[in-house]
C-alpha positions as CSV (number, residue, x, y, z in Angstrom):
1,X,0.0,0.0,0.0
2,X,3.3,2.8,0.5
3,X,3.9,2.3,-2.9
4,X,1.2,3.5,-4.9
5,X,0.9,6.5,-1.8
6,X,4.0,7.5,-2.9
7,X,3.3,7.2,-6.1
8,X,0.8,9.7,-5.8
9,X,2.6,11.9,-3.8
10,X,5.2,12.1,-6.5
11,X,2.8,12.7,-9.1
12,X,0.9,15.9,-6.9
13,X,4.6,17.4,-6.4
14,X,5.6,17.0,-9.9
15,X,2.9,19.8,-11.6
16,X,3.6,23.0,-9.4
17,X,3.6,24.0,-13.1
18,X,0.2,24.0,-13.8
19,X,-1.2,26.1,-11.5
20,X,1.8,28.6,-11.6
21,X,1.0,28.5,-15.6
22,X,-2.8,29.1,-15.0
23,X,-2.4,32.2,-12.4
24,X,-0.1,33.6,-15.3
25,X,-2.5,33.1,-18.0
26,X,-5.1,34.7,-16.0
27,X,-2.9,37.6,-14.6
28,X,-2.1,38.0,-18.5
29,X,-5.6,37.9,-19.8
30,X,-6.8,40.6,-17.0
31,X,-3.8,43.1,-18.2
32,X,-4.7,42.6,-21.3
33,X,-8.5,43.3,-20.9
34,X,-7.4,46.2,-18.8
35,X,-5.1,47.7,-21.8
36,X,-7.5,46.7,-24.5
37,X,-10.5,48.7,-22.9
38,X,-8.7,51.5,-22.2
39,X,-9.4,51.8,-18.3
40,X,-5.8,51.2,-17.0
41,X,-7.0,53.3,-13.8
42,X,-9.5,52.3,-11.3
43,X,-12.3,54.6,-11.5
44,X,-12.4,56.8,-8.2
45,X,-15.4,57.7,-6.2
46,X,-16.7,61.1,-5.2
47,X,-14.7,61.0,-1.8
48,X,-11.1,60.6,-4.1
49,X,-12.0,62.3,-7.3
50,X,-14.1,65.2,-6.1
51,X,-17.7,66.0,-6.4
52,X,-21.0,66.4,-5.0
53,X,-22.9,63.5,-3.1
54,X,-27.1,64.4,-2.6
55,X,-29.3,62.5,-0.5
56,X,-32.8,63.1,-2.0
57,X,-35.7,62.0,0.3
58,X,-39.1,60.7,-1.5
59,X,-42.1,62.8,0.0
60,X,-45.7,61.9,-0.9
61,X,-48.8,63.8,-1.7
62,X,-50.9,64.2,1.1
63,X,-52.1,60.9,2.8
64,X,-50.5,58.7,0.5
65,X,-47.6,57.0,2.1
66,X,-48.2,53.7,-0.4
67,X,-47.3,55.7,-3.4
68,X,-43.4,55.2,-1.5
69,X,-42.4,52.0,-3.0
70,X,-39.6,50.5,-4.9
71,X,-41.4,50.3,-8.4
72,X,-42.1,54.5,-8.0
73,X,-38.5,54.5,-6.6
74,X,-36.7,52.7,-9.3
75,X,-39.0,54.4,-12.1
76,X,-37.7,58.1,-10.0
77,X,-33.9,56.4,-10.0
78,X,-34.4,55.8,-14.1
79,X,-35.6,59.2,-14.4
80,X,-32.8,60.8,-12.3
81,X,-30.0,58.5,-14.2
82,X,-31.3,59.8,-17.5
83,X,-30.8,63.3,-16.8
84,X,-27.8,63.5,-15.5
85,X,-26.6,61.6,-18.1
86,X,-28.1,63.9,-20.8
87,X,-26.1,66.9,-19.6
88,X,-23.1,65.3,-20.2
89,X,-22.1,64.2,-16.8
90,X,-19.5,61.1,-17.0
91,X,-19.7,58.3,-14.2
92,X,-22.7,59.5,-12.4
93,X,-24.3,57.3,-9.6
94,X,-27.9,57.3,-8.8
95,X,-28.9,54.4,-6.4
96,X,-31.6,54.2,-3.7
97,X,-30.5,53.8,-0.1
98,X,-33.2,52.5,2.2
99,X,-36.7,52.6,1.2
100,X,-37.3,56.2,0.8
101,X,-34.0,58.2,0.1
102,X,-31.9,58.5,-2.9
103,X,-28.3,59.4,-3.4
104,X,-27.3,61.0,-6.4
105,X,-23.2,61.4,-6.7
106,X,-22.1,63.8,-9.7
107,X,-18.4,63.9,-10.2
108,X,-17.0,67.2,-10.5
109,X,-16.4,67.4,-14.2
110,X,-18.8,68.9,-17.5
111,X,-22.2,70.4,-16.5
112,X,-22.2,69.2,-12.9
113,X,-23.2,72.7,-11.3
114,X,-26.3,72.1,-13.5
115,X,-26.8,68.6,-12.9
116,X,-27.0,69.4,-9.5
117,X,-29.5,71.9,-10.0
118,X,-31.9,69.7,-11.7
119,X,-31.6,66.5,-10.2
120,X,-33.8,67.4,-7.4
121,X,-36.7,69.1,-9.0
122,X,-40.1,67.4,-10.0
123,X,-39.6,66.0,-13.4
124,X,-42.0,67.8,-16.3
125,X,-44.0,65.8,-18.5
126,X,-45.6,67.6,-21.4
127,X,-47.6,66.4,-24.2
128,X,-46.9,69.3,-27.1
129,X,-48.0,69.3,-30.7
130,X,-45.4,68.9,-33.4
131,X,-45.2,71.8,-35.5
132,X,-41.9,71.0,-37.2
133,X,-39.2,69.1,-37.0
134,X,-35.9,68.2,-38.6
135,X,-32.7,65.6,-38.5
136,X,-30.0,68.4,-36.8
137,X,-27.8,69.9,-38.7
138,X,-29.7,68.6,-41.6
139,X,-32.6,70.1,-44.1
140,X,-35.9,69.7,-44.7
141,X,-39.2,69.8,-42.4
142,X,-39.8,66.1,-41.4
143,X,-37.4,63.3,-40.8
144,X,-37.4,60.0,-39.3
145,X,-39.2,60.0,-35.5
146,X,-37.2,59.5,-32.3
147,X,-38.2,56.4,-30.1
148,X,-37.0,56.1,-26.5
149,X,-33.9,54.7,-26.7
150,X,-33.0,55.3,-30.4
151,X,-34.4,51.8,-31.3
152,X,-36.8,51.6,-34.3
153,X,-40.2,53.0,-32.7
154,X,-42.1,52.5,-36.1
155,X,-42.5,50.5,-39.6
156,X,-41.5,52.5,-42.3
157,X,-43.2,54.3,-45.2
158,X,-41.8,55.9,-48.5
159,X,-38.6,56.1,-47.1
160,X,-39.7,58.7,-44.7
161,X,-38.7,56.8,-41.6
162,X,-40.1,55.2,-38.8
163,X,-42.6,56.4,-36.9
164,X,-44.7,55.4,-33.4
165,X,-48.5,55.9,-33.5
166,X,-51.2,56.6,-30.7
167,X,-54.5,54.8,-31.3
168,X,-57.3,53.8,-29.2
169,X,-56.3,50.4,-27.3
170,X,-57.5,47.6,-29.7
171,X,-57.3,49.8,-32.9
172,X,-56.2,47.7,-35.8
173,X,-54.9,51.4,-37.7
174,X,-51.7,51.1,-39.7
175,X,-48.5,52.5,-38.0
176,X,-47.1,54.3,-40.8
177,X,-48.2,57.7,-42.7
178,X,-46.7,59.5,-45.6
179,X,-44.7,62.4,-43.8
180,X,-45.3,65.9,-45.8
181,X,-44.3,69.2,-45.0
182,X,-47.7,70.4,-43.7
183,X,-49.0,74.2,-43.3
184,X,-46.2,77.2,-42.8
185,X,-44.6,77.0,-39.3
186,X,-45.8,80.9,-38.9
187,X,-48.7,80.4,-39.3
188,X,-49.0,77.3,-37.1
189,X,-46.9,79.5,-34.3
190,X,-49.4,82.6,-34.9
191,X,-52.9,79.9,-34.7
192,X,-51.0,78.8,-31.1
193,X,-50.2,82.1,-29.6
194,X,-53.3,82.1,-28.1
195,X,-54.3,78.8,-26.7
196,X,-57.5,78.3,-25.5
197,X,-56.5,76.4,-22.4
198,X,-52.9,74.9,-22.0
199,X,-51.8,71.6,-19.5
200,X,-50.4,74.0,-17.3
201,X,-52.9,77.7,-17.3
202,X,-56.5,75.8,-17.5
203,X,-58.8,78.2,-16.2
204,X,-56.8,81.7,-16.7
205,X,-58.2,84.0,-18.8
206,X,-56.8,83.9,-22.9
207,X,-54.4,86.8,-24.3
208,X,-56.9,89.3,-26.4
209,X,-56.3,89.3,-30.1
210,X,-55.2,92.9,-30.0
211,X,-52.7,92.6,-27.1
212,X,-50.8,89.4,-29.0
213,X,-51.7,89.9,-32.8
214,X,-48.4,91.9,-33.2
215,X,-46.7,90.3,-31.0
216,X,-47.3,87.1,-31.9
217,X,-46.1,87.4,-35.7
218,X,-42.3,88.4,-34.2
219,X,-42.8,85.7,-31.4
220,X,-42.8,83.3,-34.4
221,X,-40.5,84.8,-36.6
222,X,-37.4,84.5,-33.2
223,X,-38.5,81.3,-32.4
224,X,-37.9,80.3,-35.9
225,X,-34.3,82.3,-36.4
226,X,-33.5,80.0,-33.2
227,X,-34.8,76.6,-34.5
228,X,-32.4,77.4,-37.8
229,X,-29.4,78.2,-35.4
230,X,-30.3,74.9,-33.2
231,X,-27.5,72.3,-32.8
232,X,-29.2,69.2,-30.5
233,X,-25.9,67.6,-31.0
234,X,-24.2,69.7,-28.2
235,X,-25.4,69.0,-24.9
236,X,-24.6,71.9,-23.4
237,X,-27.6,73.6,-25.6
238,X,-29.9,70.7,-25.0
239,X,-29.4,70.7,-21.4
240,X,-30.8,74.4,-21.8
241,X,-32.8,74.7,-24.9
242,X,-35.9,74.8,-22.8
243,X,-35.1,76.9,-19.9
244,X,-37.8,79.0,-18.9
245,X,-40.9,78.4,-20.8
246,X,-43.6,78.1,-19.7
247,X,-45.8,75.3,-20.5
248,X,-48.0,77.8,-22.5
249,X,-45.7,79.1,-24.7
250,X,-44.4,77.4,-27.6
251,X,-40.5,76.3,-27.8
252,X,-37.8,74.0,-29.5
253,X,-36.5,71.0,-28.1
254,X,-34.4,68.1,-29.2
255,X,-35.0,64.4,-29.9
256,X,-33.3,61.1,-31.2
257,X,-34.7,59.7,-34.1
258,X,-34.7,56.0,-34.9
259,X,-31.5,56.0,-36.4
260,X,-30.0,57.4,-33.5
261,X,-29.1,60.8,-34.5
262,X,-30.2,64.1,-32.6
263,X,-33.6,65.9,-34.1
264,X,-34.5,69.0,-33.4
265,X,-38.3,70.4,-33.3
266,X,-40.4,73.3,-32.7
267,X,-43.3,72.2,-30.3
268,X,-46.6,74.1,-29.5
269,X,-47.8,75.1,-26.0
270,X,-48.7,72.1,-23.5
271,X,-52.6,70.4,-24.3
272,X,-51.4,67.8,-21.6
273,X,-49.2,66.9,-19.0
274,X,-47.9,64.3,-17.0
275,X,-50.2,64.9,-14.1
276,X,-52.8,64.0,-16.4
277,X,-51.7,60.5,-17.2
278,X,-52.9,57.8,-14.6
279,X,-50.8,55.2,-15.6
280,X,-48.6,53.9,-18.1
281,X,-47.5,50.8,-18.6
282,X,-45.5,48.3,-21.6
283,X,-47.5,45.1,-22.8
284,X,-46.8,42.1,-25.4
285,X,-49.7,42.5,-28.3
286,X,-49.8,38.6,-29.1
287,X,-53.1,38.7,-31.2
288,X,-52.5,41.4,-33.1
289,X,-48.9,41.0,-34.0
290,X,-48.1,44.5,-32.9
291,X,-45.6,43.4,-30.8
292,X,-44.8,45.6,-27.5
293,X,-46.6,48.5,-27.2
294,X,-46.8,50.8,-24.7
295,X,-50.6,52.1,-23.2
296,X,-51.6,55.0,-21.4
297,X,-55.0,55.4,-19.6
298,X,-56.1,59.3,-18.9
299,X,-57.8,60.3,-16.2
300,X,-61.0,62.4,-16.2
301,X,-59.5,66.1,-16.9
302,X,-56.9,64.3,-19.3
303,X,-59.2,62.2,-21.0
304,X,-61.2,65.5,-22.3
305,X,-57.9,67.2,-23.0
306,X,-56.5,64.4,-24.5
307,X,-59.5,63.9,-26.8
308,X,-59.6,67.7,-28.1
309,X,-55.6,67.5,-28.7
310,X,-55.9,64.7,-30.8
311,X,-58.9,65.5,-32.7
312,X,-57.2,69.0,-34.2
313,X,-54.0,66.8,-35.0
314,X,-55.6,64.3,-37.3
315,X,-56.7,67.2,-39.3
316,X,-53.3,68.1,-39.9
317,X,-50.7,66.6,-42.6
318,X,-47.3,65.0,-41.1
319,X,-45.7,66.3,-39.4
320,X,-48.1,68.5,-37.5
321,X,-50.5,65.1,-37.2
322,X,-48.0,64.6,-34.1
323,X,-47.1,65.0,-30.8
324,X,-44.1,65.6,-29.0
325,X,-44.3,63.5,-25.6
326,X,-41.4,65.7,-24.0
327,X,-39.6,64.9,-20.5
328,X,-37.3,67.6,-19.1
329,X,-37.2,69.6,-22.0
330,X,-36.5,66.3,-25.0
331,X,-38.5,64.5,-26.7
332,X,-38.4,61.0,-25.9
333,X,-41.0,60.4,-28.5
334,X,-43.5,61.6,-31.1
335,X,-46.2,59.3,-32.3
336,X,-48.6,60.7,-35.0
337,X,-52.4,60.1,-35.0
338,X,-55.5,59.6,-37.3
339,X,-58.2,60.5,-35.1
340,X,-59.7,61.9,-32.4
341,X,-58.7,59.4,-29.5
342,X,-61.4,60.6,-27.1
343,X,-61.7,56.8,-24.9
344,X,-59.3,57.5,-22.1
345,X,-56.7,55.9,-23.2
346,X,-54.5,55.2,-25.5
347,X,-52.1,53.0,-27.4
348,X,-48.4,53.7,-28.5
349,X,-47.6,50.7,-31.1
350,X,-44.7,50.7,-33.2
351,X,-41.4,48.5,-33.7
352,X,-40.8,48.7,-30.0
353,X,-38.8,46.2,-28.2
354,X,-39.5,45.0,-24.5
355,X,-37.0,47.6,-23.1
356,X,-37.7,50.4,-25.3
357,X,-41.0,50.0,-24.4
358,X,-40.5,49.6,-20.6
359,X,-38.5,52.6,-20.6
360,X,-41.3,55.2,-22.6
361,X,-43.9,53.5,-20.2
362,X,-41.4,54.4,-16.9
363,X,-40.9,57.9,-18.2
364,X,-44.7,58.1,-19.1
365,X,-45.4,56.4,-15.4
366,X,-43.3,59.5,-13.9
367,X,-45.2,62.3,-15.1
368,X,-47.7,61.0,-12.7
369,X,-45.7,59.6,-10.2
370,X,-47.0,60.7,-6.9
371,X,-43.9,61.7,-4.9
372,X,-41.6,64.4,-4.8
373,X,-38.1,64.8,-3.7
374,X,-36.3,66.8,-1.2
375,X,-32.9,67.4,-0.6
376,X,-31.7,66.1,2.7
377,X,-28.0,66.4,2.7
378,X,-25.7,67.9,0.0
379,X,-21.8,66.7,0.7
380,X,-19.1,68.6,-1.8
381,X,-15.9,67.2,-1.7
382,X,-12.9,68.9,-4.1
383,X,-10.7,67.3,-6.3
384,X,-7.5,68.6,-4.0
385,X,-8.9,67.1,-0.9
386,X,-10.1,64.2,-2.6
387,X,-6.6,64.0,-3.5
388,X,-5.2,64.1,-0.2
389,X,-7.8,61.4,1.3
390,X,-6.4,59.1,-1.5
391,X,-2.4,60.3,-1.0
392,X,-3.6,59.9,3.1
393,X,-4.7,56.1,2.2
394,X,-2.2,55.3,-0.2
395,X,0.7,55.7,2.4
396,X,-1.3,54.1,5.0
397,X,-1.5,51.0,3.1
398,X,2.6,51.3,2.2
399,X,3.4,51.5,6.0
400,X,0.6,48.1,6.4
401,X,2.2,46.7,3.9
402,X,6.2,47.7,4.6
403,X,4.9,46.5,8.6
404,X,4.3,43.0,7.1
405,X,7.0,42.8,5.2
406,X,9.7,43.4,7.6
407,X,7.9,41.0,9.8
408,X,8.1,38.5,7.8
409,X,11.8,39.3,6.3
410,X,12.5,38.8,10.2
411,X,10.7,35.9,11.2
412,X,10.4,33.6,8.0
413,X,13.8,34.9,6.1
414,X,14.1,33.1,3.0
415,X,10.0,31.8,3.0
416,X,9.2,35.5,3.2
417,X,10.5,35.5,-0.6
418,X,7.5,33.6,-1.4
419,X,5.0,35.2,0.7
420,X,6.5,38.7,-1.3
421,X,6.1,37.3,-4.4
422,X,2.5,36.2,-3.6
423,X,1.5,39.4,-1.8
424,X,2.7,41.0,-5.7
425,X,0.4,38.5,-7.2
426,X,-2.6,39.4,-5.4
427,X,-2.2,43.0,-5.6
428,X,-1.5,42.8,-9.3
429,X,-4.7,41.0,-9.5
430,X,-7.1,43.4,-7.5
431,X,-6.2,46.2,-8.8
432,X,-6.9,44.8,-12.8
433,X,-10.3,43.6,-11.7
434,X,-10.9,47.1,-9.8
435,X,-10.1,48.9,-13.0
436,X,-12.0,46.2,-15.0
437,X,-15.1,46.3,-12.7
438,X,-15.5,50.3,-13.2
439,X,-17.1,50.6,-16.6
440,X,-18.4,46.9,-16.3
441,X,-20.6,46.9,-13.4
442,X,-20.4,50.8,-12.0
443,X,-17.5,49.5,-9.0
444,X,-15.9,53.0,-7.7
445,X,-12.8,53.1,-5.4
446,X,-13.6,55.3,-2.8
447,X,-11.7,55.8,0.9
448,X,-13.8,53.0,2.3
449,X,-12.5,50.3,-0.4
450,X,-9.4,51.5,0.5
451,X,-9.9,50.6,3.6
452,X,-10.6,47.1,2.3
453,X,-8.2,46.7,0.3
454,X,-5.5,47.5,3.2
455,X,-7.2,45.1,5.9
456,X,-6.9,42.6,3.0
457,X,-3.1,42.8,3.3
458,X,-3.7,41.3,6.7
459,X,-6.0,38.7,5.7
460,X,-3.8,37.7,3.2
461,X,-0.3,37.2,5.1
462,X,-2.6,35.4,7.8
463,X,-3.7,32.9,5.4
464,X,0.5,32.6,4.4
465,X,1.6,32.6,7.6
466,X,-0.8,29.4,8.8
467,X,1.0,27.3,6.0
468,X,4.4,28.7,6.7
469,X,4.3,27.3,10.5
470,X,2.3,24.0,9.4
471,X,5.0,23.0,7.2
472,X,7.3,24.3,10.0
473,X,5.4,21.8,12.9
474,X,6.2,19.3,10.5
475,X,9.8,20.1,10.1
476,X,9.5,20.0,13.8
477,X,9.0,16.3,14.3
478,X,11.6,15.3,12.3
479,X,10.2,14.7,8.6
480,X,12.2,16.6,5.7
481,X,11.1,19.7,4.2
482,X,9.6,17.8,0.4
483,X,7.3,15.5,2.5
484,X,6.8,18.4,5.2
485,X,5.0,20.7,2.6
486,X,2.7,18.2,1.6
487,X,1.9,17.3,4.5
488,X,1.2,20.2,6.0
489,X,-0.8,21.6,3.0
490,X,-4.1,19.3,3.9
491,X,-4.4,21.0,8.1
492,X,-3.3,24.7,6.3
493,X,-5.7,24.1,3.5
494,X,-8.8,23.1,5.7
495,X,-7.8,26.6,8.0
496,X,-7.5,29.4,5.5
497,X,-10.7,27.9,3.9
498,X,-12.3,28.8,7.3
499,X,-10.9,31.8,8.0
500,X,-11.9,33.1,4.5
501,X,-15.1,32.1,4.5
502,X,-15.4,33.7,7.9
503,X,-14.0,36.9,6.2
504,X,-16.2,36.5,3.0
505,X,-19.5,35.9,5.2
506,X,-19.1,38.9,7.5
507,X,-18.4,41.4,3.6
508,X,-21.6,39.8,2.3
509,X,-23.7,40.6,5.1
510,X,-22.2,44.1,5.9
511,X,-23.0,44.4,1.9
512,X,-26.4,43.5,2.1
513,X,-27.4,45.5,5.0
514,X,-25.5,48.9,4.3
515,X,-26.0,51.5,1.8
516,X,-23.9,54.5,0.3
517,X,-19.8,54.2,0.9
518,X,-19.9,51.0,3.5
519,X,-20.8,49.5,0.4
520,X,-16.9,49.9,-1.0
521,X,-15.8,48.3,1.7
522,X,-17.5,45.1,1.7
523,X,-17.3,44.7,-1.7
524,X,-13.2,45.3,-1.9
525,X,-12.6,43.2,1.4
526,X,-15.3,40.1,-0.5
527,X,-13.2,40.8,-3.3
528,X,-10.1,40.3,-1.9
529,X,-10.7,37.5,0.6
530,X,-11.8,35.5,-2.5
531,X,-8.5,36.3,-4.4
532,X,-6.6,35.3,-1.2
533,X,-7.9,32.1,-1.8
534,X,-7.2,31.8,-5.7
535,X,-3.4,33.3,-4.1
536,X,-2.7,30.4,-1.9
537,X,-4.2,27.0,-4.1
538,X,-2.7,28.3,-7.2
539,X,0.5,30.3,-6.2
540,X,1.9,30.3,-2.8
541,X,1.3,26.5,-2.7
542,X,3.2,25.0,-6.5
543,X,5.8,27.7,-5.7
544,X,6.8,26.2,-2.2
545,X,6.8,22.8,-3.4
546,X,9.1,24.3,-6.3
547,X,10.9,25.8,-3.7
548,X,11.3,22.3,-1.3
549,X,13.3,21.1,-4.4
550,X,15.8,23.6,-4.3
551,X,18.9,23.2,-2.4
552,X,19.1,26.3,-0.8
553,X,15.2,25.3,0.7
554,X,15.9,21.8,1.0
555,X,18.9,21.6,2.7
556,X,17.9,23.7,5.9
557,X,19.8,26.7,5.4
558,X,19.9,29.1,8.0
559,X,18.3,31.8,6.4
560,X,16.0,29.8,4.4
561,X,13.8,30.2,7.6
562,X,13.6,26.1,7.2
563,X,16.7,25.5,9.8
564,X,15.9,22.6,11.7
565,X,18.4,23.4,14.4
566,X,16.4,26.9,15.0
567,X,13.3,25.1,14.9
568,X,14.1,22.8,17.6
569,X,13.6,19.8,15.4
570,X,13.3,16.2,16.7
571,X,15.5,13.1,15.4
572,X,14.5,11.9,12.1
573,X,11.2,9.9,12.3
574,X,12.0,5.7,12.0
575,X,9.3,3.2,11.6
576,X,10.0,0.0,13.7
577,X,10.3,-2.7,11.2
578,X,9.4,-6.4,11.5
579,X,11.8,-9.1,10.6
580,X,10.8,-10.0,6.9
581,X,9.0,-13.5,6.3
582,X,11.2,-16.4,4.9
583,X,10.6,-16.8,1.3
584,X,9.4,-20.2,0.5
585,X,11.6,-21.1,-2.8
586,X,8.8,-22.7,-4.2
587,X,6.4,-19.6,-4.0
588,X,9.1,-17.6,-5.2
């Protein structure tokens, strides 16, 4: 039976190889991923790279503490996200924390004085008639009509595009019109000037004819020099292309079409807004073959408004048969109608897919959402003193780690080469994935993942250090240091697998129950703790046994920190051995 043992013990020692080879490999691949993507940094948080951090807190209309719950919260979280991205603000974080706040953190680049201003306020929902429109940059009157997310949002028709249309729910109506240029914009502008009732001014009293007849002809004629001048591919002039109109007055705004390029329009004064819409919501047609489509039912007062909207549109030629469905100021999208949709609600079909469908129904969803949003903290942290929290914990880890070092350079002499060479590996590891895990899943190093990654250094050398003195107990009792390491590999093996899982259990559950920056920290000291373990099996472990076969190792030197004398070992270990068995010559 000790032959085939041994056997297998030879066989486990020979192919260190391996698992050195497949750390490499995947040390290789990471770099490699790192270079090829372009983020050879990890991205910072607020607290490192400067910026502002705002806890909004969700506040409900009187008497209506349900309308606080996560679908409202995620569908104010997509909302949020989508305008701070519009502006032009890189790396932006919007993320609930707890069941009624939100924290918003904007880092302190482009537009993010503005973003801040906006991400707070009530979002504005308008439903606006179309009066003209226009690829930017580009000419002619009508061009292809945006969807939500710059996905096709209709079936095409003489070339003209694709484009959604609003029917009654269960309409059979084709989705597609010929798009013409329709009446002059002037006079469109000059038939608008005096609405009868607006979204926003139902019930005030209409301009006279002779106050706004002059008036209304240069209103027109500006608005138009503006719409020529217009670029919606600079976000700077998006972000403000609608500042300070009111819902009653006519204005521009920008769009993307279906082909994904930035449209500019001019837009009459508000029939309807998003206070108007009682719900909104993306469904599968399955016996029509519509596909998604996203519906809208009205309430009372929206139903009407709806209805009279919608009946002077499908009098009109494309594209003034539209209207602009416009969210903060863009148009997310402009679906054209036939007829007079006068039911209470309405249907949005086109070549929608399940998301871009979901997301026109959230934004829809919003204009009626029920809450509102208060500021309850506003944290603004500077890129210098950001700079000096990161310089603060970068040194604090270089003492943690020089501490350990010299420790073990003291204690473990020539082992503490391998321990050095493992601490590289799993530095070089965590910081690839950090810079990999930015752009792929949002993962921002702020102070408290430094934190982590620091007490990692600890965790690590522990989990070294309980195979170091194993293989030492075994040197100990008299066994030589090839048979020591494997020995002792089994007991080390079953005791770093506890202690990380320890380590892992308590990151998952300070992960799950915090919010905001403690969030960094259990995910870098989870991270880490797992790596410690990839460290050890395929590193630390084939490079000692590498290591036992050296002479320098092998041998006992004294400052291989394997001495024997040093270590107080005992007299080599001898089996007692029974007197072998005659041989019967005629078995042999």
């Amino acid at each position: 039976m000790a032959t085939p043992k041994k056997g297998r013990n030879a066989s486990a020692q020979s192919k260190p190889g391996r698992s050195l080879a497949l750390i490499l490999i995947a040390l290789v691949a990471l770099t490699g991923g790192m270079f090829a993507s372009g983020h050879t940094k990890p991205r910072l948080g607020i607290d490192l790279a400067g910026g502002t951090s705002i806890t909004l807190r969700a506040v409900p209309e009187a008497g209506n503490e349900a309308a606080i719950n996560k679908t409202n919260m995620d569908t104010a979280v997509s909302i949020m996200e989508r305008r701070v991205n519009g502006l032009g603000v890189s790396e932006a974080e919007v993320q609930t924390q707890g069941d009624r706040n939100i924290v918003v953190n904007i880092p302190k680049g482009t537009n993010s004085e503005q973003a801040r201003k906006q991400v707070g306020t009530t979002a504005k929902l308008y439903f606006r008639p179309v009066l003209a429109t226009e690829v930017a940059g580009g000419k002619g009157a009508a061009s292809p009509s945006p969807s939500p997310t710059g996905t096709p949002s209709g079936k095409p028709s003489g070339g003209a595009g694709d484009k959604p249309e609003a029917t009654d729910k269960g309409s059979d109506s084709p989705s597609a019109t010929p798009t013409t240029q329709g009446r002059a914009v002037t006079d469109a502008l000059k038939a608008d000037a005096t609405p009868s009732a607006s979204a926003s001014d139902k019930g005030k009293a209409s301009p006279s004819p002779s106050a706004s007849g002059g008036s209304a002809e240069a209103d027109a004629s500006a608005l138009q020099a503006r719409y020529a001048k217009l670029d919606c591919t600079d976000g700077k002039t998006r972000s403000s292309v609608g500042d300070g109109v009111k819902a009653s007055e006519p204005t521009l705004a920008c769009g993307k079409n279906s082909q994904g390029q930035w449209q500019k329009y001019i837009l009459g004064p508000a029939e309807v807004d998003g206070t108007d819409v009682d719900k909104a919501q993306a469904t599968l047609d399955t016996q029509r073959a519509a596909g998604w489509t996203v519906q809208m039912d009205f309430t009372d007062g929206g139903a009407k408004k709806f209805g009279d909207i919608t009946g002077k549109l499908a009098q009109n030629q494309s594209p003034q048969n539209q209207f602009a469905i416009v969210l903060d100021g863009e148009v997310v999208s402009d679906p054209f109608v036939k007829e007079a949709l006068t039911s209470g609600n309405a249907e949005i079909s086109g070549n929608f897919n399940q998301q871009s469908a979901q997301d026109l129904s959230n934004m829809l969803s919003y204009g009626a959402l029920p809450l509102t949003f208060k500021v309850d903290s506003m944290t603004t942290v500077t890129a210098a003193l950001g700079g000096d929290q990161l310089q603060a914990g970068l040194i604090a880890g270089a003492i943690g780690l020089a501490l350990v070092v010299i420790y073990l350079l003291a204690y473990y002499r020539g082992l503490s080469f391998i321990a050095i060479l493992s601490l590289l590996v799993s530095a070089a590891l965590t910081y690839t994935l950090m810079a990999l895990l930015g752009p792929a899943i949002g993962f921002a190093l702020n102070l408290p993942a430094v934190c982590g990654a620091i007490v990692a250094i600890g965790i690590t050398a522990d989990s070294f250090i309980v195979y170091f003195e194993r293989v030492r107990d075994e040197i100990r009792e008299g066994r030589t240091l090839r048979p020591a390491v494997e020995r002792a590999w089994p007991r080390a093996r079953r005791t770093i697998l506890v202690s990380d899982f320890v380590s892992f259990l308590a990151a998952a559950v300070l992960f799950i129950v915090t919010v905001g920056k403690v969030r960094g920290f259990a995910f870098t000291l989870g991270l880490t703790t797992l790596l410690d373990v990839v460290v050890v099996f395929l590193f630390t472990k084939p490079l000692l046994t590498l290591m036992a076969r050296r002479k320098f190792f092998a041998s006992g030197h004294k400052w291989s920190g394997l001495d024997p004398k040093s270590l107080g070992a005992q007299p080599p270990l001898r089996r007692t051995r029974r007197p072998a068995a005659p041989v019967d010559p005629k078995e042999a």
